[in-house]
KOLTIMI-225795 format. One record per residue (C-alpha): residue in three letters; x, y, z. Coordinates in steps of 0.001 Angstrom, whole numbers, padded with zeros to 6 digits, always signed. Example, Ala and Ser with C-alpha at 12.3 -4.5 7.8 and 13.67 -1.06 7.14 Angstrom:
<rs>
ala+012300-004500+007800 ser+013670-001060+007140 
</rs>
This chain:
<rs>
unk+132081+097247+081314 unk+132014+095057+078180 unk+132035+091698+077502 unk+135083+089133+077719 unk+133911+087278+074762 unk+133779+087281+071254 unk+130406+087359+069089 unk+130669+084264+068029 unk+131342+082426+071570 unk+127889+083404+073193 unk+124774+081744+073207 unk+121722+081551+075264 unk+118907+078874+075985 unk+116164+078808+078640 unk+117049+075412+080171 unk+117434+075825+083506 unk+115036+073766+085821 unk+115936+075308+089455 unk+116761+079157+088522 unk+113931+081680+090066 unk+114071+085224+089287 unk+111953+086060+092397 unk+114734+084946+094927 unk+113322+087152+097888 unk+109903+086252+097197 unk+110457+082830+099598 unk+110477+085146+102710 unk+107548+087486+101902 unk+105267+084216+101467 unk+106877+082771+105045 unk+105976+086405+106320 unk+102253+086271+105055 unk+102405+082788+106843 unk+103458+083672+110197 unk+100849+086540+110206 unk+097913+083927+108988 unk+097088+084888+106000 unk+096225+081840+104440 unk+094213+080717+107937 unk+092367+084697+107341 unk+090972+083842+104034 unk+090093+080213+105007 unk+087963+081601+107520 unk+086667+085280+106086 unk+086064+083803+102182 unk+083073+082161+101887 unk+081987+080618+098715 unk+079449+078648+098184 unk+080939+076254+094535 unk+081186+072806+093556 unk+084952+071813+093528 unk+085132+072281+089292 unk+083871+076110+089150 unk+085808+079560+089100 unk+085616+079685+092707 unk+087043+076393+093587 unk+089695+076400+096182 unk+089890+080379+096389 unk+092408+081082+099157 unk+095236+079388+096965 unk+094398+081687+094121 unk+094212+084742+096674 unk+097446+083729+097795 unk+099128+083362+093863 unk+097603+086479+092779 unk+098892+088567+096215 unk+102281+087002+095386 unk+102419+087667+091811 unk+101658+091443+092735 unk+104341+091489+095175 unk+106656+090121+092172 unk+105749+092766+090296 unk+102551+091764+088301 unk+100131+094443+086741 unk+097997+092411+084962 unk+096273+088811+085020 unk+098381+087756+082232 unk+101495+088960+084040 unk+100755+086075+086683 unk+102551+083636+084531 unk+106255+085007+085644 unk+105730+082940+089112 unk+105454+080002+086678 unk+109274+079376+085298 unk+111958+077662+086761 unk+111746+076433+089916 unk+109073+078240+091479 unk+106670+074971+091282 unk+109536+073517+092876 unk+110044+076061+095924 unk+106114+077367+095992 unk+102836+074812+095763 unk+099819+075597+094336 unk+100394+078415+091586 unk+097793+078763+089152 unk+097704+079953+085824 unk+096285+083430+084592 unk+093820+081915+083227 unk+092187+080190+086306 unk+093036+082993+088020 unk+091449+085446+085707 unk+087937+083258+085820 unk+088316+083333+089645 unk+088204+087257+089622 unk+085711+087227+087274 unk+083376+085128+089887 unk+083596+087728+092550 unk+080309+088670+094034 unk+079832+092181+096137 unk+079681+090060+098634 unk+083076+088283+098385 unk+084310+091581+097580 unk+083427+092334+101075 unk+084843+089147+102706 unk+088039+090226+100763 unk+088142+093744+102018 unk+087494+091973+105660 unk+090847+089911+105236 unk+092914+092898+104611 unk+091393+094739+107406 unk+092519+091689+109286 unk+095843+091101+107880 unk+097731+094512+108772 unk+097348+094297+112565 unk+098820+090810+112112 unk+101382+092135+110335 unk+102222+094951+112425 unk+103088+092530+115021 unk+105386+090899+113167 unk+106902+093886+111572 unk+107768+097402+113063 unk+105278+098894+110483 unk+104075+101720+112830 unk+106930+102358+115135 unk+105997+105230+116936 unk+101830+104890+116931 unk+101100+104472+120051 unk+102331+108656+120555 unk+100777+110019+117652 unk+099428+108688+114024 unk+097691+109995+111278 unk+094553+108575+109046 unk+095017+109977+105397 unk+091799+109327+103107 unk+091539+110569+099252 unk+090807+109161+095839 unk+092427+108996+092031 unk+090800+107698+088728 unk+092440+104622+087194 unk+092050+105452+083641 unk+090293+102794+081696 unk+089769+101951+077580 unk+087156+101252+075679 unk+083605+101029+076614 unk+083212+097008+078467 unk+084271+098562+081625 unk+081282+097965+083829 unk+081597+101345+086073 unk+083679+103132+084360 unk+083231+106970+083925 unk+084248+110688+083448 unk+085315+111624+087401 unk+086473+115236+088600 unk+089717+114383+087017 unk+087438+114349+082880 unk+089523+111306+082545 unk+086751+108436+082067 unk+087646+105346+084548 unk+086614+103991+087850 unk+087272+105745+091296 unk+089839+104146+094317 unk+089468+105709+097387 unk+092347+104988+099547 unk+092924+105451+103329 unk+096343+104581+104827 unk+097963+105192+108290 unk+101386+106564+109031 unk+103136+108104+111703 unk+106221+110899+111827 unk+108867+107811+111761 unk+106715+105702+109475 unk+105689+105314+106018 unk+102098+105328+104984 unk+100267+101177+105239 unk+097149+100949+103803 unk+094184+100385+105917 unk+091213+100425+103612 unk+090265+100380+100236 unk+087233+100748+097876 unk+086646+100562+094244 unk+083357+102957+093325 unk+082086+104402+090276 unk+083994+106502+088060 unk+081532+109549+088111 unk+081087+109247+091525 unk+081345+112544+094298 unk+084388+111802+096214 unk+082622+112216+099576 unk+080430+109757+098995 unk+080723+107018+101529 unk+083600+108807+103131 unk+082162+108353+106221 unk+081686+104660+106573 unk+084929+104445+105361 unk+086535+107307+107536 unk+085136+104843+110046 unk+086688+101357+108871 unk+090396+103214+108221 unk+089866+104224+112336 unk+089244+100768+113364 unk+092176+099409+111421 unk+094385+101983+112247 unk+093572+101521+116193 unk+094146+097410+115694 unk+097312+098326+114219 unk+098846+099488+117371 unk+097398+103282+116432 unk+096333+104047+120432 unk+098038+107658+120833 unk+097055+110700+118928 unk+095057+109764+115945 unk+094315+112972+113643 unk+092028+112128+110201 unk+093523+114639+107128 unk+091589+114888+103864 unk+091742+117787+101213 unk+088776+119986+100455 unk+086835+116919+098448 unk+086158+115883+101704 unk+084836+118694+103354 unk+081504+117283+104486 unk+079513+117158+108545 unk+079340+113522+108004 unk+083552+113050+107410 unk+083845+115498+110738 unk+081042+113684+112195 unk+082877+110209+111803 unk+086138+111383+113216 unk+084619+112839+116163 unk+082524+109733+117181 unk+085177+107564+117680 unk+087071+110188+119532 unk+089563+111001+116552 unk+090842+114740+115505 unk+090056+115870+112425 unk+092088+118367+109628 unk+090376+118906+106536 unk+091199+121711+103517 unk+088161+124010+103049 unk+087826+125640+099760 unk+086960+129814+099727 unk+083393+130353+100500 unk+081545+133423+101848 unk+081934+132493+105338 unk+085602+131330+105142 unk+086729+134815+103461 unk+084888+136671+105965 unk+086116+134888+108702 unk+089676+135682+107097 unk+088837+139298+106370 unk+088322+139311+110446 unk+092073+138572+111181 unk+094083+141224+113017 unk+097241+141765+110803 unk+099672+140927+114094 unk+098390+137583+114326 unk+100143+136773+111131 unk+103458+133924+112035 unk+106048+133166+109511 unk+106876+129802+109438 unk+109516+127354+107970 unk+107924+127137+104837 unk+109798+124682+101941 unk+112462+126822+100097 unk+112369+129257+103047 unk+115923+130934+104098 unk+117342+131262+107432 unk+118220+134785+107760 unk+121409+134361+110974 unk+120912+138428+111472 unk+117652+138574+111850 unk+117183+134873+113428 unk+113906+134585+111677 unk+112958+132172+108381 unk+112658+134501+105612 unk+109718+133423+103594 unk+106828+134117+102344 unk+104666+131723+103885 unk+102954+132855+107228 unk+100061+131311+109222 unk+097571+131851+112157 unk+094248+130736+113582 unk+090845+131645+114176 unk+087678+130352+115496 unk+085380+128730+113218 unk+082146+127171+113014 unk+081336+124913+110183 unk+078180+123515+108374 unk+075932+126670+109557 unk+073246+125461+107498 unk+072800+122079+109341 unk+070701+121601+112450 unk+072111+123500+115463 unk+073497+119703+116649 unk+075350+119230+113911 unk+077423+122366+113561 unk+080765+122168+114729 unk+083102+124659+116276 unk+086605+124369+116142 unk+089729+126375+114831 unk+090364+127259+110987 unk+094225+127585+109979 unk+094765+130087+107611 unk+097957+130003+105556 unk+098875+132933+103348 unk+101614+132603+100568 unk+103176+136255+098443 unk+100966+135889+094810 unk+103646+135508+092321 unk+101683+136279+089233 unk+099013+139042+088602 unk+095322+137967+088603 unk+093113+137049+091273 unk+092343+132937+092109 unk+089155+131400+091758 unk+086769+132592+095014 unk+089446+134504+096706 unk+087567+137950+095446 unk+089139+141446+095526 unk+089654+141212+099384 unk+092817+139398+098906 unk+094944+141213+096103 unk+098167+140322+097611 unk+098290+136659+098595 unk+097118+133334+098139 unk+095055+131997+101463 unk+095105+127880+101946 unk+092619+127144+104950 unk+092171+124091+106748 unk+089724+123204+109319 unk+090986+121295+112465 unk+090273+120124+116241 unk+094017+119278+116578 unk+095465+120069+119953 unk+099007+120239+118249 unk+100606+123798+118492 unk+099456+125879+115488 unk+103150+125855+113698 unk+102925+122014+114196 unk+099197+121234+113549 unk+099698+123189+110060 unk+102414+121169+108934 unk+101542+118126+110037 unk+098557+118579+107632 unk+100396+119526+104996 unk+101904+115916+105372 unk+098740+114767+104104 unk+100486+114847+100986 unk+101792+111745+102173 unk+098688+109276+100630 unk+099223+110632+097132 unk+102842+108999+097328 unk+100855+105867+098381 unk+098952+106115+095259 unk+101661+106228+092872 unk+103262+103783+094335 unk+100126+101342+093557 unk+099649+103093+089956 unk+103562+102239+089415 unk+103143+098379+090493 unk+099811+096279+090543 unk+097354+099087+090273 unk+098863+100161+086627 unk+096117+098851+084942 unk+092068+097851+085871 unk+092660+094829+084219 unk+089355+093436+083781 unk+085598+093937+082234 unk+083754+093080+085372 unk+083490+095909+088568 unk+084051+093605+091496 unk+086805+091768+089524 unk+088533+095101+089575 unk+087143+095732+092784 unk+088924+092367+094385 unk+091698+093714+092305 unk+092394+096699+094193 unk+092007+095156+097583 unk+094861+092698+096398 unk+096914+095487+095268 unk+096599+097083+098543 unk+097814+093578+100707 unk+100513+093045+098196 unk+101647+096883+098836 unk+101373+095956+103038 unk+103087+092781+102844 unk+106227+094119+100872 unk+106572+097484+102955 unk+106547+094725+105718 unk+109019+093038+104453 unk+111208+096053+104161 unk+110768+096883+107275 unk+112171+094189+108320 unk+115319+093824+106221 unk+116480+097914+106618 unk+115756+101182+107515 unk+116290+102252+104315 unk+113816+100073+103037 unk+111693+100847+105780 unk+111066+103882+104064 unk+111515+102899+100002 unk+108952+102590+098073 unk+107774+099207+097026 unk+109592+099224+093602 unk+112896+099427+095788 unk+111583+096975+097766 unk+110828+094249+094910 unk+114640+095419+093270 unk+116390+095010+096025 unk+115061+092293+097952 unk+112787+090161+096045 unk+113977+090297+092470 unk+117205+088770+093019 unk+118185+085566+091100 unk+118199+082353+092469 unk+119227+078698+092120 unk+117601+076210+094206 unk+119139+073031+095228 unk+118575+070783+097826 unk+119799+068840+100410 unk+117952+065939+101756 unk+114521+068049+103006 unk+116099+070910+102954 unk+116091+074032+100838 unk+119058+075574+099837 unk+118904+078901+097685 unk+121923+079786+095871 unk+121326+083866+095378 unk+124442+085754+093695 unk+127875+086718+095348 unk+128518+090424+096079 unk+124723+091535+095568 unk+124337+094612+096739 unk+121743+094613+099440 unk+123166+091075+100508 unk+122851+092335+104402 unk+119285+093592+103695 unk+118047+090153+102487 unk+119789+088297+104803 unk+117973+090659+107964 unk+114536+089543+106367 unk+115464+086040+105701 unk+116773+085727+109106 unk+113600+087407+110892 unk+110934+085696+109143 unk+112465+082322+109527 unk+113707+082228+113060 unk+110963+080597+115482 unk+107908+082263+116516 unk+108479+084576+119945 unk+106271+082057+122203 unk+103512+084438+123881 
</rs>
């Protein structure tokens, strides 16, 4: 490719009234208007300011900041890209990053909470509108776990050294997903950066559940969490709402000796990643084998707390000489992964289904690589309301892609926003209508015209 003209033919100004960048953009904001968003935080955020302060009119700048996430926006200052071109033309009410920046700033705990409430709300709506869950009402999973988002300096109210010893403030993230499905977010919550993990897990393990189950989650519903999590009152959670639990135990005294008590036949090789099919032998050669064995957990508790239920034992060939942390001179051959689990799946199936618990940490980068790059402000519960943004914006554009493709079904959001909402536009218009010119030959044309199409046809009538 090069260009058809000479140096001295080409120019460039930035003229152009009714060009948008954010082309696709127009069909996410119909989509958060068919599933009420705006009507949610009319009704859930409450605050009580004169029509001049920072928390004047705040479901507008809810609405510009969601957007301007879902465009790609990492920071308040980033907000100005929904302000070029046409976009006060094709969108009303977009504020600047400054008002939008002293409206974060405002947030109270308590707004924080009526924030976290629309969210909660909004992805039930959505999955109604969207097949965001296809295949929930078999079988689901709950995924919970937590990552420091590094922060600067020392005006960061919260911020501190977490398990990572990287000083910043502490997101703990539960989403939902099923075998056909990619992960949505169902909760959120922005805690200290020193903070255990565990800590509030289970009111939280509890809110993901409810969310999950409004969502169209009414089959098989199975909470996974890695070791951090290993508590009674996480277990506890699951069980009182009638949800399995699978959660990674780290080596103790009781979990080696309840290894050291496994009969050497009980061993099963599975199909473990990298693992070869050997035709001859028609067995996976690996070196990855599991089994089960009863287990009761948190011994030390009152007799009606303990819990009995099956620990999953995975043994993997050591590669390297030395023994790991905890695992002691009893195992001098292989590395032993446990998890402890309730699931009625068959054991081949139950253990990888939790290793799919991997699947939340994908969910994670995905919000570090878009709107959750950065904890952009001073103030906690600006950064908290921050997060809970983040985590709409994320729903609402894996909604839209579900919509569009299968592919995009399953892409991650920065596919999403490159394929279906960054694409140029001109906007004209014809009488009351709006016409949007978007470029010939683009090459998820199909895609954008499946979501354009869906969220723009009239409502289904009950």
């Amino acid at each position: 490719m090069k260009s058809v003209m000479s140096a001295g033919a080409v120019s460039a100004r930035f003229d152009d009234r009714n060009l948008v960048k954010y082309g696709g953009l127009v069909s996410v904001v119909r989509l958060a208007e068919r599933c009420g968003l705006p009507e949610l935080g009319s009704e859930l955020l409450r605050w009580r300011s004169s029509v001049n302060s920072a928390g004047a009119y705040p479901v507008v700048k809810m609405l510009t900041l969601v957007f301007g996430m879902v465009a790609g926006a990492d920071s308040i200052v980033d907000m100005d890209r929904l302000r070029h071109g046409a976009m006060g033309r094709a969108f009303a009410g977009v504020r600047a990053p400054s008002t939008l920046g002293s409206f974060l700033r405002a947030f109270t705990h308590g707004h924080v909470q009526q924030l976290a409430a629309v969210c909660r709300n909004m992805v039930p709506a959505l999955a109604s509108h969207a097949p965001l869950l296809p295949g929930a009402d078999a079988a689901a999973y709950v995924d919970i776990d937590d990552t420091i988002r590094r922060t600067y300096g020392y005006a960061k109210q919260g911020a501190g050294i977490g398990y990572s010893k990287v000083k910043g403030v502490n997101a703990l993230i539960g989403c939902v997903s099923t075998p056909l499905a990619r992960p949505v977010i169902v909760a959120a919550r922005l805690r200290k950066g020193a903070v255990n993990s565990a800590r509030g897990a289970a009111s939280f393990i509890t809110e993901a559940i409810k969310t999950a189950r409004a969502a169209g989650a009414s089959g098989l519903l199975v909470v996974r969490a890695d070791s951090a999590f290993y508590a009674e009152e996480v277990v506890a959670a699951a069980r009182k709402l009638g949800v399995h639990f699978s959660v990674t135990v780290r080596m103790n005294p009781s979990i080696r000796a309840a290894i050291s008590s496994i009969d050497e036949k009980g061993w099963v090789a599975i199909k473990y990643p990298h693992a070869v099919w050997d035709q001859e032998g028609q067995c996976w050669i690996s070196d990855a084998e599991i089994t089960r064995v009863p287990y009761t957990a948190f011994v030390s508790k009152p007799t009606c707390r303990r819990v009995t239920a099956t620990l999953i034992v995975r043994r993997v060939k050591r590669l390297g000489a030395g023994t790991p942390q905890g695992q002691g001179e009893l195992f001098t051959t292989y590395r032993f992964h446990a998890v402890f689990t309730d699931s009625p799946l068959p054991l081949v199936d139950a253990e990888k289904a939790h290793r799919q618990h991997a699947v939340v940490e994908q969910v994670i980068a995905d919000l570090k690589g878009s709107a959750l790059a950065h904890a952009p402000s001073g103030h906690f519960n600006a950064n908290a309301a921050w997060l809970l943004l983040a985590c709409l914006a994320y729903n609402l554009t894996r909604a839209a892609g579900s919509l569009a493709s299968m592919f995009h079904a399953k892409a991650t959001t920065a596919t999403i926003r490159a394929d279906l909402i960054e694409v140029p536009a001109r906007l004209a218009f014809s009488g009351r209508q709006q016409i949007w010119h978007l470029p010939e030959h683009w090459h998820t044309e199909h895609d954008w015209h499946e979501l354009f199409a869906a969220v723009h046809a009239p409502p289904i009538a009950a």
